[in-house]
N, C-alpha and C positions, 0 to 999 in steps of 0.2 A: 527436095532441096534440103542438105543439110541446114540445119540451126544450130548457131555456134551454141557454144556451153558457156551458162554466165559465170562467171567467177568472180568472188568478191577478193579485194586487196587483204593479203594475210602479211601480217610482223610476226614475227619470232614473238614467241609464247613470253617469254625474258625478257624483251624491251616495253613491251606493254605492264608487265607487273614491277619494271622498275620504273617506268614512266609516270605510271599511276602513283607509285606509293610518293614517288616527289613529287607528284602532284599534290597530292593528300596532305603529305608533311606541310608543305607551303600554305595549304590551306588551315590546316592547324597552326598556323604560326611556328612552327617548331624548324630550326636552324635545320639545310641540307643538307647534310656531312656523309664520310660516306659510313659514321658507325650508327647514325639515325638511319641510315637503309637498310643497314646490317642488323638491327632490333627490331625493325620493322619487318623486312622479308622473313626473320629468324634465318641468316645465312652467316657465314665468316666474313670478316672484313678481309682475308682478302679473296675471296669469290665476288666480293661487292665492286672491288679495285678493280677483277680485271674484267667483270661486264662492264662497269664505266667505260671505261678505257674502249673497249668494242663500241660501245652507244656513242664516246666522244667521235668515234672514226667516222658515222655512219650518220653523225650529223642530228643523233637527238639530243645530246647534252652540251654544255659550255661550261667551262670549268673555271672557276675563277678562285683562284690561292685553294683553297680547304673546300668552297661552299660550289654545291652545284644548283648548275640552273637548266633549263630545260629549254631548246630553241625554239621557233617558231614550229617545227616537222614534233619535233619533241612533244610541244604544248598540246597541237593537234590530235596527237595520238593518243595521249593522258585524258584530256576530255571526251575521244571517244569511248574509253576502256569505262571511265566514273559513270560519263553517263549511261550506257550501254549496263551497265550494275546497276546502278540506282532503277533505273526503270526498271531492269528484271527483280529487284526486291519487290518495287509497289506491284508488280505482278503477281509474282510471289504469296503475299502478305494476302494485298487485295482482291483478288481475284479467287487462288486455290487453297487459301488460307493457312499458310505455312507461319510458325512462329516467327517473332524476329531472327534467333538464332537459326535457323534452321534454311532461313531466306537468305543471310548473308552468306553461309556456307554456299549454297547452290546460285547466287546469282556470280559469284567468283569463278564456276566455273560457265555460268551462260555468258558473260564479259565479253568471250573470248570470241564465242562464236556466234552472234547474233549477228545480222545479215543489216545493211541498211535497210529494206525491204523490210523485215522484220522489228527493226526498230521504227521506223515509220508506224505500221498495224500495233504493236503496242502503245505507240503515245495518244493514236487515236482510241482505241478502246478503252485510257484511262483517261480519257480526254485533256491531253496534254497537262500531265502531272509537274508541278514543278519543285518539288522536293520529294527525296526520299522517304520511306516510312519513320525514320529516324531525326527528319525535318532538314536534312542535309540539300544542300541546293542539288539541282538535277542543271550540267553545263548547258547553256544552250535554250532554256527556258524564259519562261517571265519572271523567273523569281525576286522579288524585291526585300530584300533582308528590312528586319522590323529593327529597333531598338533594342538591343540585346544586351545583356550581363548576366556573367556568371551565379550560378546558383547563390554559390556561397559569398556575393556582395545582398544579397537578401537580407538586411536586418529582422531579428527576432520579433514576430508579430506581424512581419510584410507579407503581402501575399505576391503570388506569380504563376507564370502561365508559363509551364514547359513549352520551348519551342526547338531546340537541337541537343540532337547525342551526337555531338562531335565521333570522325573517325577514330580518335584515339582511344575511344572508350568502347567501340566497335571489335576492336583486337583485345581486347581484356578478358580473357578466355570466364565466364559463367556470368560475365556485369550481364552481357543484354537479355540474359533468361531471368537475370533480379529487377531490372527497370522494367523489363514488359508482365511479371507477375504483380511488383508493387506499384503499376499502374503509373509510372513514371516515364510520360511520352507524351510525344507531341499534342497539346490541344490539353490536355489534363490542367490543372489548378490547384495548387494548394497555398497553403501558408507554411511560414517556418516557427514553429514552437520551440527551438531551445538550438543551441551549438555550444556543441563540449568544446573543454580544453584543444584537444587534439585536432580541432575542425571540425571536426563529426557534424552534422547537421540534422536535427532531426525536423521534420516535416510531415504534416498532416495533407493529405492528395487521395480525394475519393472515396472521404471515409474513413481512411486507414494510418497508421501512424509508420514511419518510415525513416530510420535512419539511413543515410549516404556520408561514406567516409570523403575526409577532407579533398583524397585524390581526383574523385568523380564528382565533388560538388565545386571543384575549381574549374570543370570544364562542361560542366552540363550548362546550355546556354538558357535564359529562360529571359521573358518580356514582364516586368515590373505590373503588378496587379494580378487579381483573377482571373480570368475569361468570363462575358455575361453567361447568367444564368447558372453560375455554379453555386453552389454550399458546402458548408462542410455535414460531413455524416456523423454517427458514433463511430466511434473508430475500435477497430477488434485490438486487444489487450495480448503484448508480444512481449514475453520477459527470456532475458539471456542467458545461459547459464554459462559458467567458465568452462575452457575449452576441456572436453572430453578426455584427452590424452595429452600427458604433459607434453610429447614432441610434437604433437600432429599439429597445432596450432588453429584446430578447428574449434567452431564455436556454432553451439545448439542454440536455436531459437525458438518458444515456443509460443506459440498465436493459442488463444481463448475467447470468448464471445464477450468478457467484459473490457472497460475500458481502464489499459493501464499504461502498459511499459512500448516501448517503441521497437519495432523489427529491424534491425541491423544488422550491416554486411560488414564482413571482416577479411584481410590477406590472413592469408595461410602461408607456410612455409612447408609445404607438403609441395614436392613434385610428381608426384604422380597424378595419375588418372584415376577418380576415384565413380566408379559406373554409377547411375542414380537408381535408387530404390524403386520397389512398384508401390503407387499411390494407394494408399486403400480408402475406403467410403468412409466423409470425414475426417480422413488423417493423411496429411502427405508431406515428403519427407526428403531431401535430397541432399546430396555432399557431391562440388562440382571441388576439384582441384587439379592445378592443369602449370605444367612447368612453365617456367620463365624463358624457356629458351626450347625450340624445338626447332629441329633440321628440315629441310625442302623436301617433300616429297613429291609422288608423281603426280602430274598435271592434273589427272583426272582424280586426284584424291583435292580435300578442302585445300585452298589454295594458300600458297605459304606465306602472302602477305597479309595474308587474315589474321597471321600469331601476331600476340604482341609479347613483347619483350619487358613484362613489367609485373609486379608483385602477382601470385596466382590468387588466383578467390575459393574461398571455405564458403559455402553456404551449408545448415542444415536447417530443416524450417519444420516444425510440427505443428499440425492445427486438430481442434479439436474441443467439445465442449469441458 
């Protein structure tokens, strides 16, 4: 007797990744328009217009004057793409122990094609995870959001307990290789020691001393106090030197075993791709810079709502006695 062939419900590659990303935006509080699509997928506005326009036919989007919204067929779809991601990061992360960066890259493309069957055996082998490894809710979950604010409402001397790296800061092409090095995630604790003029925040978390510029300390969300059972450590001694090249807009930092100056992240105005150095024993060293604007490639390459469309990041980081 034949046995029919199961097939799971497939959408178009393109309504899912614009479903998602207005999902996302709404969930970052950020207005739906269609030039926030258009930053976020890294596409043209008007490539953005005339997917709309398709998604409005086809019954996922509603348009209302400038702002789009997403319908009930829409919503649906959006939640399953986040969650179906999110799960495959805590996979990812927890399971075969991929970086953050390196989890986001690849669960963008397992999004697409994870199977209900296969999301089912994943929630049970993480035992029904209910936020991302980034603390992002997972749709669908128990998640119960705690009291939340912004980093940088922290007054100087407050302490706080990391609990979400918003999606926006997700597409900030080298930020998640800097918060998961400086120990700046979910469940971690620090205090806040100083905020420059500029915002800049600097912050003591696991020992270490850690500047976060005003951009990322407006949206890293964190719970007022420490977590029990934390302290602080000595914290390793990070001094800056002014940027290397007058155009490059890079900025060398370098970590020593005393205790001094604070490790900070700076934009760059470098567009290119700058490859990272090999680490060597006791010394490691990298410069990530990554344009503000990059075009759609193919599906099976990192997925293009992953770019964000926002200042690139310089890191170079030296350590050593």
């Amino acid at each position: 007797m034949a046995v029919a062939e199961y097939q799971t419900p497939e959408f178009h590659p393109a309504f899912e990744e614009y479903c998602e990303a207005i999902w996302e935006l709404k969930e970052d509080e950020v207005a739906v328009i269609q030039a926030r699509v258009a930053e976020r997928l890294g596409v043209s506005r008007p490539a953005v217009s005339e997917m709309i326009k398709r998604m409005h036919a086809e019954g996922f989007v509603a348009l209302d004057g400038s702002a789009i919204n997403l319908t009930d067929d829409g919503l649906r779809l959006a939640e399953q793409v986040v969650r179906r991601h999110r799960l495959a990061e805590r996979l990812l992360t927890d399971i075969l122990g991929l970086s953050w960066a390196d989890a986001h890259i690849e669960a963008g493309k397992w999004e697409h094609v994870i199977s209900e069957p296969v999301e089912r055996a994943i929630n049970r082998l993480l035992e029904n995870p209910t936020t991302c490894p980034h603390g992002n809710p997972i749709p669908g979950s128990s998640y119960a959001a705690p009291d939340l604010v912004a980093l940088s409402e922290i007054p100087v001397g407050g302490g706080f307990t990391v609990t979400r790296i918003p999606e926006e800061l997700e597409f900030t092409p080298g930020l998640l290789e800097f918060l998961e090095d400086a120990a700046v995630q979910p469940g971690h604790s620090g205090v806040v020691t100083a905020v420059s003029p500029d915002g800049t925040a600097t912050v003591e978390i696991d020992g270490r001393h850690v500047g976060i510029g005003s951009f990322a300390a407006t949206r890293i969300l964190v719970t007022r106090g420490r977590a029990p059972g934390t302290g602080a450590e000595p914290a390793a001694a990070v001094t800056a030197s002014a940027p290397h090249s007058p155009d490059s807009g890079l900025t060398t930092i370098t970590k020593t075993t005393a205790t001094t100056q604070p490790t900070s992240i700076h934009a760059a105005r470098s567009r290119r791709l700058i490859a990272a150095p090999t680490a060597a024993e006791r010394m490691s060293s990298w410069v990530v810079s990554c344009p503000t604007r990059l075009q759609a490639g193919p599906r099976n390459s990192a997925p293009v709502r992953k770019l964000a469309a926002k200042p690139a990041i310089a890191i170079r980081i030296q350590s050593g006695s």
